[in-house]
N, C-alpha and C positions, 0 to 999 in steps of 0.2 A: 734144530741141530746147533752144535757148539763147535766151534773151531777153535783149537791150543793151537799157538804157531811160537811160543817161548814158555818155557820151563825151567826156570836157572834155581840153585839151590847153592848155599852160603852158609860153610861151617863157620857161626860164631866163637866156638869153645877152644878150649885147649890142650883137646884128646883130635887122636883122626875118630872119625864117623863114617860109618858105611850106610848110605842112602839108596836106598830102593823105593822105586815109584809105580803102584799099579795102577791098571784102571780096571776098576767092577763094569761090568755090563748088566743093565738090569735084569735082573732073574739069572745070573751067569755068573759066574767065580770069579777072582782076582787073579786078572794075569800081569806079570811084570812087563812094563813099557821103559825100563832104565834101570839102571845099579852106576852109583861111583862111589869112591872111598875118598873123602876130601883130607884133609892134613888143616892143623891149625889154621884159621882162617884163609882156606882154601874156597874158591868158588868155581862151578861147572853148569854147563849147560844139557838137560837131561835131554833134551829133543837135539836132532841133529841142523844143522841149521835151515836146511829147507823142506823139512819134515811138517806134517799139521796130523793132530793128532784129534781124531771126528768123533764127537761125543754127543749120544741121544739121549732122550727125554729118558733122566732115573738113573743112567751113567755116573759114574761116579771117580775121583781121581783120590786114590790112598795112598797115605807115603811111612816108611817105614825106617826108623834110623836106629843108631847105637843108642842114642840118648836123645830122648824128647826133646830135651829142652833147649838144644844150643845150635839147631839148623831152622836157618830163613828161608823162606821159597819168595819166588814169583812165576804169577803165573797168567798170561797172558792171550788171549784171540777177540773173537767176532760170536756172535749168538746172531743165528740167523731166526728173523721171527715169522 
């Protein structure tokens, strides 16, 4: 198991961007866990702040924006072994 307990996401560019985060579930479709629309160098946090977001074996976190190229993430927890 995987624990996400931060998620922040940071328009570099100099359009707004609409950021959508899903997570795959193995053998299971993509559902959305977040959407913001950041503004020039605008930054947001997709998890709420005492939220953990439990990810298993084959899980997977996708993210979706206007423009590939000019949104940063981080992404932070615990891997439990």
């Amino acid at each position: 198991m995987a624990y996400v307990k931060f998620l922040h996401v940071h328009n570099t560019g100099s359009t707004t961007e609409t950021v959508v985060i899903y997570v795959k579930r193995s053998g299971s479709s993509s559902r959305t866990v977040g959407r913001v629309i950041l503004a020039q160098n605008e930054a947001a946090d997709v998890l709420d702040k005492d939220a953990t977001l439990t990810l298993s074996t084959g899980d997977v976190i996708e993210g979706e924006t206007t423009n590939a190229t000019t949104v940063d993430y981080t992404i932070t927890g615990a891997e439990e072994a």
